[in-house]
N, CA, C and O atoms as a Tripos MOL2 file, in Angstrom:
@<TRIPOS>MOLECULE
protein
  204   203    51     0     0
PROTEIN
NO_CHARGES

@<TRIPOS>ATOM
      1 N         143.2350   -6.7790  161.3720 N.3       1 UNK1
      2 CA        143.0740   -6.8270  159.9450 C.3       1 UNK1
      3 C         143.2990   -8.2610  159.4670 C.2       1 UNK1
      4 O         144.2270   -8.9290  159.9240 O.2       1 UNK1
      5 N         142.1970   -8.8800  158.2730 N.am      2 UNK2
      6 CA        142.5510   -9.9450  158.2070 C.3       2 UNK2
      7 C         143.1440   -9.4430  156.8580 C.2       2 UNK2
      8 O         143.0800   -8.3150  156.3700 O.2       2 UNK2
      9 N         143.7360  -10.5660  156.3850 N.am      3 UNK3
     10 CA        143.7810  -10.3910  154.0680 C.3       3 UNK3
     11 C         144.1510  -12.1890  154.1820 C.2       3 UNK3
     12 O         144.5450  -13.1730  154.8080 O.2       3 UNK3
     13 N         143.7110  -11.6540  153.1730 N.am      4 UNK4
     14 CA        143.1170  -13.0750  152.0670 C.3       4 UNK4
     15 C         144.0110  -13.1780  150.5200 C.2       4 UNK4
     16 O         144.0080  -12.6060  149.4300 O.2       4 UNK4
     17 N         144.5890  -14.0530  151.0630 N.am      5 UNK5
     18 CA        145.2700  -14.8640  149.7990 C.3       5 UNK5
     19 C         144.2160  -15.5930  148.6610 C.2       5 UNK5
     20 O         143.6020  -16.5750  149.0770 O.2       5 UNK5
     21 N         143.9810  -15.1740  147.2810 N.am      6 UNK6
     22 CA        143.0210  -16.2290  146.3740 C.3       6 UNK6
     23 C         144.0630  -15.8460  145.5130 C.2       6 UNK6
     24 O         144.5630  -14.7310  145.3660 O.2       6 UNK6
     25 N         144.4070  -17.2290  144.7970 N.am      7 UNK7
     26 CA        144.8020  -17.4390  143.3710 C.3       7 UNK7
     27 C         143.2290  -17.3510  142.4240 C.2       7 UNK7
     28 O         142.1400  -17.5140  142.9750 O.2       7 UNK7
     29 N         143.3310  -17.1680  141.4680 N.am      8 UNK8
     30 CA        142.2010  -17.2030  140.1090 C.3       8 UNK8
     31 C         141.6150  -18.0380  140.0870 C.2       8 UNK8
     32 O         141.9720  -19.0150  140.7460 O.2       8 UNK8
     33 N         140.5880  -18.0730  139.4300 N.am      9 UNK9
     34 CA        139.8420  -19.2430  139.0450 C.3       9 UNK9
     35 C         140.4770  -20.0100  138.0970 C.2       9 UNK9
     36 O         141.5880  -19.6010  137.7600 O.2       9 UNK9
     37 N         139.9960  -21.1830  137.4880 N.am     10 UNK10
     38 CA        140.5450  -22.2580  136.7060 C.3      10 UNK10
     39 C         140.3270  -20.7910  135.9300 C.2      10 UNK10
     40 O         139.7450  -19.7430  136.2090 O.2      10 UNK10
     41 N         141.2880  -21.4040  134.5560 N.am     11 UNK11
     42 CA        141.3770  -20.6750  133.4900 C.3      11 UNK11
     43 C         141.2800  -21.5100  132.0290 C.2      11 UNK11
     44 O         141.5350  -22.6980  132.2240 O.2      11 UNK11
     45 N         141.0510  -21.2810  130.9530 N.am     12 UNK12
     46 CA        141.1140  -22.3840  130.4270 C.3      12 UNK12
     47 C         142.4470  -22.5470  129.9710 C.2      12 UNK12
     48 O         142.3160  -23.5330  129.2460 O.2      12 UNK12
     49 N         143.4030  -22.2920  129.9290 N.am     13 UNK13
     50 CA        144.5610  -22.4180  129.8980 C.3      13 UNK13
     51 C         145.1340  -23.3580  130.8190 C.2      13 UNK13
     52 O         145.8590  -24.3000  130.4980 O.2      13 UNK13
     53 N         144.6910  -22.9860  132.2380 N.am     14 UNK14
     54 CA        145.0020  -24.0690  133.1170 C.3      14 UNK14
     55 C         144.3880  -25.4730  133.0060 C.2      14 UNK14
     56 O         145.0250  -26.4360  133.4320 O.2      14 UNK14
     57 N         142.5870  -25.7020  132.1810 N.am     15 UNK15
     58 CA        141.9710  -26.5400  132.2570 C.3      15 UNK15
     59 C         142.6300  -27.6860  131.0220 C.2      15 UNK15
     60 O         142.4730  -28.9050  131.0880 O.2      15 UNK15
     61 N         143.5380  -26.8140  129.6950 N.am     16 UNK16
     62 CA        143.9370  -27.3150  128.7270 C.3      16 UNK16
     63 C         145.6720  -27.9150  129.2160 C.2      16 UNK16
     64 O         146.4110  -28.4590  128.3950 O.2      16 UNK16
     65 N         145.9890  -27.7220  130.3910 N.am     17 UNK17
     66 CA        147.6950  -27.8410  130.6000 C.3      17 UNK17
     67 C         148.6080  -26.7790  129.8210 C.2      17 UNK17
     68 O         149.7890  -26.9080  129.4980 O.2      17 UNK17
     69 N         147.6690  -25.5980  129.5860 N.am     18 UNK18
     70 CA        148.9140  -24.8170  128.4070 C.3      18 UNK18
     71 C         149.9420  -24.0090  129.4970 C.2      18 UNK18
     72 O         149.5780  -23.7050  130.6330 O.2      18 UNK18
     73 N         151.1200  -23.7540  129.0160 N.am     19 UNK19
     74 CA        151.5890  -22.6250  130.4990 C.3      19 UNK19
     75 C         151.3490  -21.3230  130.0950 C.2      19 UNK19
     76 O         150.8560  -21.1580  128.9790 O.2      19 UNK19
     77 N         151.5200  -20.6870  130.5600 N.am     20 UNK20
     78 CA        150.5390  -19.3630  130.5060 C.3      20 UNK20
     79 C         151.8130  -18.6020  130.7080 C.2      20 UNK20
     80 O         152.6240  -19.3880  131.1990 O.2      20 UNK20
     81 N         152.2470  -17.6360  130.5750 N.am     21 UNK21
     82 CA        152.9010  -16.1530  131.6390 C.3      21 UNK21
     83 C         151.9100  -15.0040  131.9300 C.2      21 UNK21
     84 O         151.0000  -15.0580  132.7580 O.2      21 UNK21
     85 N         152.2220  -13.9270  131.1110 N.am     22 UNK22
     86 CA        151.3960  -12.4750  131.7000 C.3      22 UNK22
     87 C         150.5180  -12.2010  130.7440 C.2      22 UNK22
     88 O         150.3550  -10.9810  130.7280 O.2      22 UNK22
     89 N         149.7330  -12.8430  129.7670 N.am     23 UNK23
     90 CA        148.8150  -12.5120  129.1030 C.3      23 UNK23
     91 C         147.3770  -12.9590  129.9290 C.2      23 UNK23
     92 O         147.3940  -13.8650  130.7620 O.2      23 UNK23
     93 N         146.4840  -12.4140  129.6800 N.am     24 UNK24
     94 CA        144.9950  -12.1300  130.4230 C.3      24 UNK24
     95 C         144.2180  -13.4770  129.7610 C.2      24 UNK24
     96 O         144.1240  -13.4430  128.5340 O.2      24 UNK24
     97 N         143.7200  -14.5170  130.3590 N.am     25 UNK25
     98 CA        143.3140  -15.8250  129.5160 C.3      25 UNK25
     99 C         141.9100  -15.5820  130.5130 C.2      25 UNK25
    100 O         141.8970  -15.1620  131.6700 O.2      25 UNK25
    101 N         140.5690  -16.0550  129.5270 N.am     26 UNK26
    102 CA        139.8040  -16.1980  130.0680 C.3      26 UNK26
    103 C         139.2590  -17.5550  131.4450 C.2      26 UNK26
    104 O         139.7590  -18.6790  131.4830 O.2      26 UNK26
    105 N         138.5270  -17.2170  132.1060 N.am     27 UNK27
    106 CA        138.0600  -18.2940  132.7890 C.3      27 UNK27
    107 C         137.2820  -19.7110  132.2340 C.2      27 UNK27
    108 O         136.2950  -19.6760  131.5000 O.2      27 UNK27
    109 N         137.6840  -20.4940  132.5450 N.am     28 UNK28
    110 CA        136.7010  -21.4200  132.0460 C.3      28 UNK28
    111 C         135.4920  -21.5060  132.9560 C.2      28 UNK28
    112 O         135.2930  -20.8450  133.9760 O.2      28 UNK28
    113 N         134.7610  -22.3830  132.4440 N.am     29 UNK29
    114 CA        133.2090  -22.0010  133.4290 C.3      29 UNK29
    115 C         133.2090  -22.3270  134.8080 C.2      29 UNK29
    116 O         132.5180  -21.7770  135.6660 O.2      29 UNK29
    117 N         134.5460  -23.8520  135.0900 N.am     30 UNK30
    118 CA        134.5220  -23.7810  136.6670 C.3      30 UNK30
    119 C         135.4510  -22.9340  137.2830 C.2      30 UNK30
    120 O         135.6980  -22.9330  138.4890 O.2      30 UNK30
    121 N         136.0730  -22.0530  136.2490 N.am     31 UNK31
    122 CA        136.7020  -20.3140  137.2250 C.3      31 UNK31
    123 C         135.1610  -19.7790  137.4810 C.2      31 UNK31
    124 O         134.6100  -19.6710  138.5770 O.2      31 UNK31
    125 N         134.6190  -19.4780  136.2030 N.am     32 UNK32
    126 CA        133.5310  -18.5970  136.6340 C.3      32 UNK32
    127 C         132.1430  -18.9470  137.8830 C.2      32 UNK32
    128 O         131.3420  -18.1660  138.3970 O.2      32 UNK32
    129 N         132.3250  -20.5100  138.0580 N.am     33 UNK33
    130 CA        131.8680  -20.8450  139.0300 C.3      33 UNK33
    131 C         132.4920  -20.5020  140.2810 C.2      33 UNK33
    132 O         131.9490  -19.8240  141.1540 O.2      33 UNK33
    133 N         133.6630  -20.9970  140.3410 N.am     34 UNK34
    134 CA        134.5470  -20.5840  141.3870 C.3      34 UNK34
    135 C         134.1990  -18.8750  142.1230 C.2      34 UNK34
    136 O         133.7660  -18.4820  143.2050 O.2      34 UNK34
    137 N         134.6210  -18.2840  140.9770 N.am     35 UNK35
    138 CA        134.8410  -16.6120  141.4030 C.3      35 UNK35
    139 C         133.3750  -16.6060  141.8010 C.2      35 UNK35
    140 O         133.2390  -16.0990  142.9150 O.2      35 UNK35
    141 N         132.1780  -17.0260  141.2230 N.am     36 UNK36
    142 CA        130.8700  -16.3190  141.8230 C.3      36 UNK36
    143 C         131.1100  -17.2000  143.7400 C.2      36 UNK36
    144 O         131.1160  -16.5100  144.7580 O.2      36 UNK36
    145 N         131.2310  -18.3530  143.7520 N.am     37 UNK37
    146 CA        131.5450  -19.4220  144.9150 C.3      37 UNK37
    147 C         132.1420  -18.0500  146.1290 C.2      37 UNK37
    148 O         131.5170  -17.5730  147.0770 O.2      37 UNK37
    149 N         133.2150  -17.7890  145.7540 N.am     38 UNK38
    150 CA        134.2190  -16.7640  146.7490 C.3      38 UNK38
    151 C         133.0650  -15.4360  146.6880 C.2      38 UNK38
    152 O         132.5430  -15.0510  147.7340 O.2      38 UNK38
    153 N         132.8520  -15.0180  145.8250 N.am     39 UNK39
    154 CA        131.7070  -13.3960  146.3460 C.3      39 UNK39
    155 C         130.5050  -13.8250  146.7680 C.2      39 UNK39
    156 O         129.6260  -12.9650  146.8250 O.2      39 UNK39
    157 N         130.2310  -14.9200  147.0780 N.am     40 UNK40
    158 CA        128.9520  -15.1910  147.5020 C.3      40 UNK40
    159 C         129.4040  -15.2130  149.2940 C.2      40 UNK40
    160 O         128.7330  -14.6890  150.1840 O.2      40 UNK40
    161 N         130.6990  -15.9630  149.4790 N.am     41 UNK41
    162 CA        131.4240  -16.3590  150.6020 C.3      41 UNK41
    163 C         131.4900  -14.6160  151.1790 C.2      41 UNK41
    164 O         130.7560  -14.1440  152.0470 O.2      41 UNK41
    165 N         132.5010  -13.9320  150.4750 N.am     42 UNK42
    166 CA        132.6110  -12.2390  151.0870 C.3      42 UNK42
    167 C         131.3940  -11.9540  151.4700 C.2      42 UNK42
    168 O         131.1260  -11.7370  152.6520 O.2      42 UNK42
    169 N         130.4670  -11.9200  150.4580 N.am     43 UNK43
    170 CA        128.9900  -11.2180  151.4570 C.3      43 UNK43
    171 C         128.7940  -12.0030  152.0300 C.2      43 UNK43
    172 O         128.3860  -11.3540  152.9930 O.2      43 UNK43
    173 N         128.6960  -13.1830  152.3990 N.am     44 UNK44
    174 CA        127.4960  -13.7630  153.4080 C.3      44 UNK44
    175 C         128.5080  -13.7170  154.6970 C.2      44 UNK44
    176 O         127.9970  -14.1810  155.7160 O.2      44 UNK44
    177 N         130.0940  -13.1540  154.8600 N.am     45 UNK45
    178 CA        130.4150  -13.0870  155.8970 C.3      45 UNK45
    179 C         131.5000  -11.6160  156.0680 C.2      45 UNK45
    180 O         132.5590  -11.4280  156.6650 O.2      45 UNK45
    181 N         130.6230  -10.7630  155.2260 N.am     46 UNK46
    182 CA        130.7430   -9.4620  155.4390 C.3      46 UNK46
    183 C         132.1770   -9.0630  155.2260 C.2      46 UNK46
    184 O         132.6730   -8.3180  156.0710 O.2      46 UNK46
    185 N         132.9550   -9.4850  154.1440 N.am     47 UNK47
    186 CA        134.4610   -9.6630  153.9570 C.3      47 UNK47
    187 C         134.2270   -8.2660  153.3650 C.2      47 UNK47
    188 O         133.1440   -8.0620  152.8180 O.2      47 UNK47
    189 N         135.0910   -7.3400  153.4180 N.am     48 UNK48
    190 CA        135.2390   -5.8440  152.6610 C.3      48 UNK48
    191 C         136.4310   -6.1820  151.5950 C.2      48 UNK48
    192 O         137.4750   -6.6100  152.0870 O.2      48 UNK48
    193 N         136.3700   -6.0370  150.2830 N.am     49 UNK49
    194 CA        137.3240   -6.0430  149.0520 C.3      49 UNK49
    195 C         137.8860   -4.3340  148.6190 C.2      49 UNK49
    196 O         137.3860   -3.2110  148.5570 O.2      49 UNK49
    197 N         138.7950   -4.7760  148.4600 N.am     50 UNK50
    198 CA        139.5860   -3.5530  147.7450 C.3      50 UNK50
    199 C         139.2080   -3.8090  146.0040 C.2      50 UNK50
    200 O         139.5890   -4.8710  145.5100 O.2      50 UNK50
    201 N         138.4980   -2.8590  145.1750 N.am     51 UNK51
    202 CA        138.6930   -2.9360  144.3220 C.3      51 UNK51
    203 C         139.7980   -2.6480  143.3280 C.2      51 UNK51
    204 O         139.6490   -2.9350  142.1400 O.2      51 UNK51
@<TRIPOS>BOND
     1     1     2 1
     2     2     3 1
     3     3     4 2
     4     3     5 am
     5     5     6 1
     6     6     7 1
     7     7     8 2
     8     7     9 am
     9     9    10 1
    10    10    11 1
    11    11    12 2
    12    11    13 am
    13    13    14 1
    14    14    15 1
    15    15    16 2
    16    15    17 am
    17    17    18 1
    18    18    19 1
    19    19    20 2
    20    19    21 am
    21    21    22 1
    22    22    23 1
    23    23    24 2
    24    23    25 am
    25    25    26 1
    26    26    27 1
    27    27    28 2
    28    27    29 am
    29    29    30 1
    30    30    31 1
    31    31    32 2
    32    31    33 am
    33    33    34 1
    34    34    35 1
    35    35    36 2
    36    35    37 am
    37    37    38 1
    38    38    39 1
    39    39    40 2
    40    39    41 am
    41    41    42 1
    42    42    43 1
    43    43    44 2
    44    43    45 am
    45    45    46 1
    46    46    47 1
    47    47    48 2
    48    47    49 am
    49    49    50 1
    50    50    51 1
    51    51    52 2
    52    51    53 am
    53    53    54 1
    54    54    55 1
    55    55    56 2
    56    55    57 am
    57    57    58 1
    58    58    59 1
    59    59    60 2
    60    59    61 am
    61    61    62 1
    62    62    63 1
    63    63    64 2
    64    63    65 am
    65    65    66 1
    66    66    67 1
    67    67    68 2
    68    67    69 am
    69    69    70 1
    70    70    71 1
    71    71    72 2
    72    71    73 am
    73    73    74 1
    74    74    75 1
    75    75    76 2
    76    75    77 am
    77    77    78 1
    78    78    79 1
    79    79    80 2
    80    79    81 am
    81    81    82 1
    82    82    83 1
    83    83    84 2
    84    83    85 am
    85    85    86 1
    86    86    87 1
    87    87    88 2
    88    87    89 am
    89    89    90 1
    90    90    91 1
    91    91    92 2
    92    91    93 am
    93    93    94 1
    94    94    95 1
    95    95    96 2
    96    95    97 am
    97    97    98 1
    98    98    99 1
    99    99   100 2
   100    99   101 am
   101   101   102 1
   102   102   103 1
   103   103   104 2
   104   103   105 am
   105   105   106 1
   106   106   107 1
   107   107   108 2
   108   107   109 am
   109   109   110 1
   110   110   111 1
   111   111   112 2
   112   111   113 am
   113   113   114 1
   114   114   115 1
   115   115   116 2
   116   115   117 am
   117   117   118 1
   118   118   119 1
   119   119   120 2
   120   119   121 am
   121   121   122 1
   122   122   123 1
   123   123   124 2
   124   123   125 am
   125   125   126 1
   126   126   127 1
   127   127   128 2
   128   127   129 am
   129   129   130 1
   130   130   131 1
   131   131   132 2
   132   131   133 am
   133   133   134 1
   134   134   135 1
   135   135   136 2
   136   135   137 am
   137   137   138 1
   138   138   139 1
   139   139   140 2
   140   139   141 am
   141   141   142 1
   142   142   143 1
   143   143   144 2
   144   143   145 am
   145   145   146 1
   146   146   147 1
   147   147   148 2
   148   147   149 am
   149   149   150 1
   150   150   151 1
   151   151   152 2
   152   151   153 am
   153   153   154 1
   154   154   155 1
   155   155   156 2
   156   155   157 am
   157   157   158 1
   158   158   159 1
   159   159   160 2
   160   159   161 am
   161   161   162 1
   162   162   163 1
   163   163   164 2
   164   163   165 am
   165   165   166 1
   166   166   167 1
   167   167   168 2
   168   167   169 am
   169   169   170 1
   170   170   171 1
   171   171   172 2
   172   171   173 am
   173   173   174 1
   174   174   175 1
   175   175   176 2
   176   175   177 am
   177   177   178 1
   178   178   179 1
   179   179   180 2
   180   179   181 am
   181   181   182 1
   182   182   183 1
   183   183   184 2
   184   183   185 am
   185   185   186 1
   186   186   187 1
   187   187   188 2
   188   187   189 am
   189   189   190 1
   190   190   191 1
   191   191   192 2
   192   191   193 am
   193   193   194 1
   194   194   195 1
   195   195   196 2
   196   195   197 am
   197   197   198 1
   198   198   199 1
   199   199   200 2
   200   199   201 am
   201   201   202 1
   202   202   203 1
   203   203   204 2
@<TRIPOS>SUBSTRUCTURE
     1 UNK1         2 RESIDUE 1 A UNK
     2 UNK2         6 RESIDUE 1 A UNK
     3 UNK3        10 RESIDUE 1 A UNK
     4 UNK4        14 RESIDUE 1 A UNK
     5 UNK5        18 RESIDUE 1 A UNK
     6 UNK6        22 RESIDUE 1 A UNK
     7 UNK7        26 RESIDUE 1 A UNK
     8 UNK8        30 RESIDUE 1 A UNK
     9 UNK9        34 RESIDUE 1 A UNK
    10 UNK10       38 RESIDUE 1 A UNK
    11 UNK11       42 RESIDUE 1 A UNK
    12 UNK12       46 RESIDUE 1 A UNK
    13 UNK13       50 RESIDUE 1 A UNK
    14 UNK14       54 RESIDUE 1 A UNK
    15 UNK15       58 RESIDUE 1 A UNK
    16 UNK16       62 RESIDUE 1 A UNK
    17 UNK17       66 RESIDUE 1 A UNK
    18 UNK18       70 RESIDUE 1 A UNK
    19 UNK19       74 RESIDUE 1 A UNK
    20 UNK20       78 RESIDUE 1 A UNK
    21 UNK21       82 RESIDUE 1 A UNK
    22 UNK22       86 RESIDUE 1 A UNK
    23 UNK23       90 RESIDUE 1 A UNK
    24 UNK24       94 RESIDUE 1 A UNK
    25 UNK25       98 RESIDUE 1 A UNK
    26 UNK26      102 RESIDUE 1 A UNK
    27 UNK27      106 RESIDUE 1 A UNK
    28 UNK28      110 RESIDUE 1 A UNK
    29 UNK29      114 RESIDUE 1 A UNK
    30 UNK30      118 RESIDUE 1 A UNK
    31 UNK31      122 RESIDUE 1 A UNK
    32 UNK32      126 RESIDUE 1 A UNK
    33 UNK33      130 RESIDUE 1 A UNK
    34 UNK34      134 RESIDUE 1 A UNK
    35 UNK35      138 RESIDUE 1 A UNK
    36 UNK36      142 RESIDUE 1 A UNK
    37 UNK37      146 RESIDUE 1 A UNK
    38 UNK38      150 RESIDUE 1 A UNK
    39 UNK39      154 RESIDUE 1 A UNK
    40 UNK40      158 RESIDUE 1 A UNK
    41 UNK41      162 RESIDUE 1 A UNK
    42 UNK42      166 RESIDUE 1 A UNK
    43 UNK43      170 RESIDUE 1 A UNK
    44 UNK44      174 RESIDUE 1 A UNK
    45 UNK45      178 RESIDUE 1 A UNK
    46 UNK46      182 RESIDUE 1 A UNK
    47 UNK47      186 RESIDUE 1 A UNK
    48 UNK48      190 RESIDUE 1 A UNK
    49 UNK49      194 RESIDUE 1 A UNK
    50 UNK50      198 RESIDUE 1 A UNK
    51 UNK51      202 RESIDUE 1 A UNK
């Protein structure tokens, strides 16, 4: 069994220096680049995700 450690994509919170705790902040566009980057990576090497 493998598992895979990923932290989030940029957030814009992270892109602005704000600190964040447990509220849900959107991605900024290079998270949303990022996150498509990693599911493109799972399929093209057949990684199985837990939803």
């Amino acid at each position: 069994m493998e598992i895979y450690f990923i932290r989030h994509g940029q957030s814009i919170a992270n892109k602005e220096k704000i600190f964040q705790g447990w509220s849900d902040i959107h991605l900024s566009e290079e998270g949303i680049k990022q996150a498509k980057k990693l599911s493109k990576y799972f399929k093209q090497n057949s990684v199985n995700t837990i939803n």
